[in-house]
C-alpha positions in Angstrom: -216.5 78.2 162.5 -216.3 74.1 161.6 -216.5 72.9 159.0 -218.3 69.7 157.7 -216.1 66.3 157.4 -218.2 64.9 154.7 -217.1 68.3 152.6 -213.4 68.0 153.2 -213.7 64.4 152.1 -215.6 65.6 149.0 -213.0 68.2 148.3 -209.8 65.9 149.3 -211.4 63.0 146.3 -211.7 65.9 144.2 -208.2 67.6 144.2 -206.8 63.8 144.4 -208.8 63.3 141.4 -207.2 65.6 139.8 -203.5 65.6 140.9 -203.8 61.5 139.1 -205.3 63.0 136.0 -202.0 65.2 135.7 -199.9 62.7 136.6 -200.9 60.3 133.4 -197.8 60.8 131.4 -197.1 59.0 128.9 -198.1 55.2 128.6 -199.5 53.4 131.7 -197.5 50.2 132.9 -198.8 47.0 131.1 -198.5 43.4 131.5 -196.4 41.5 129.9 -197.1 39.2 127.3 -195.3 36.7 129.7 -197.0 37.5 132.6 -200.8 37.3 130.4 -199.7 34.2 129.4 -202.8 34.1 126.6 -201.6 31.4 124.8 -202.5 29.1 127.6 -205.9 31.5 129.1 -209.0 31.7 128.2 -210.0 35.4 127.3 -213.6 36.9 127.6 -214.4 40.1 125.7 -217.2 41.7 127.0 -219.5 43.2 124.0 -220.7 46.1 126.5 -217.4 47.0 128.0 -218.8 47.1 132.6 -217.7 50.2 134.5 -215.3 49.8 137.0 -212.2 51.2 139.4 -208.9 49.7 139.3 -205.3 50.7 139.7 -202.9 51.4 137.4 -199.7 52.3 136.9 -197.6 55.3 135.6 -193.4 54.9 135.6 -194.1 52.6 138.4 -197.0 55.3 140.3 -200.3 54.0 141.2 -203.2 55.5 141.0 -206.5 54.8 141.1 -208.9 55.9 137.6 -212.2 55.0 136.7 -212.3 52.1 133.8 -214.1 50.3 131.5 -213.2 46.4 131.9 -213.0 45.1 128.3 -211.4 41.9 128.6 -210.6 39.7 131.3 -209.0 36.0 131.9 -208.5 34.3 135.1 -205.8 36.6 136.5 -206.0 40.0 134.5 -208.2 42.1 133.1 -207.7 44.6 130.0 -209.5 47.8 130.8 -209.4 51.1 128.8 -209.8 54.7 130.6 -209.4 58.6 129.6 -206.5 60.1 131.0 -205.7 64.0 131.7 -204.9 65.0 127.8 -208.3 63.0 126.7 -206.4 60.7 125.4 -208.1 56.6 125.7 -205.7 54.8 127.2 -205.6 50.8 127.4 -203.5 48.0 129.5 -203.6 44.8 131.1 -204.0 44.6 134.8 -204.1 41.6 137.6 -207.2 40.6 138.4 -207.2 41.9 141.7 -206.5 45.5 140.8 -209.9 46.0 139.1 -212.8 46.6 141.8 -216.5 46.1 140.4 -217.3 49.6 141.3 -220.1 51.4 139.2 -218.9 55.3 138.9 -220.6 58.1 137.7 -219.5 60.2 134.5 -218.8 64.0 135.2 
């Protein structure tokens, strides 16, 4: 019997999926105020916070999570996401670790 690619692709996202929603312990890596720099940026807050995917980080592990972007200058972006425990979690992140990828909620 084979089985279907697209299925194990489904089922691989899924359990990978989960495996990064236990693995959010504790508070995810942050910028530092150093590295924002805000003093010297300009800051937009967005009043209806855009879905999106980006990387963050965990005692130095990234994964990837599904975000809301609520904030961004020219080289980070502060974005907010659930984590395993249902707890909202927030941080800065580089620019280029946020993808402008709609996702679907479960």
């Amino acid at each position: 019997m084979t089985t279907s690619r697209r299925y194990a692709d489904s089922v691989e996202k899924r359990s990978l999926a989960a495996m990064n929603l236990r693995d959010m312990v504790g508070d995810p890596d942050t910028l530092t105020p150093f590295e924002l720099d805000l003093d010297n940026e300009l800051v937009t807050h967005d009043p209806k916070p855009k879905k999106a995917r980006a990387w963050v980080r965990y005692s130095g592990r990234a994964m990837r999570v599904n975000v809301y972007v609520l904030a961004w200058s020219q080289h980070a972006a502060r974005i907010r996401w659930v984590n395993g425990d249902q707890v909202r979690q927030e941080a800065w992140v580089w620019q280029n670790a946020v993808e402008n990828t709609a996702w679907i909620e479960p």
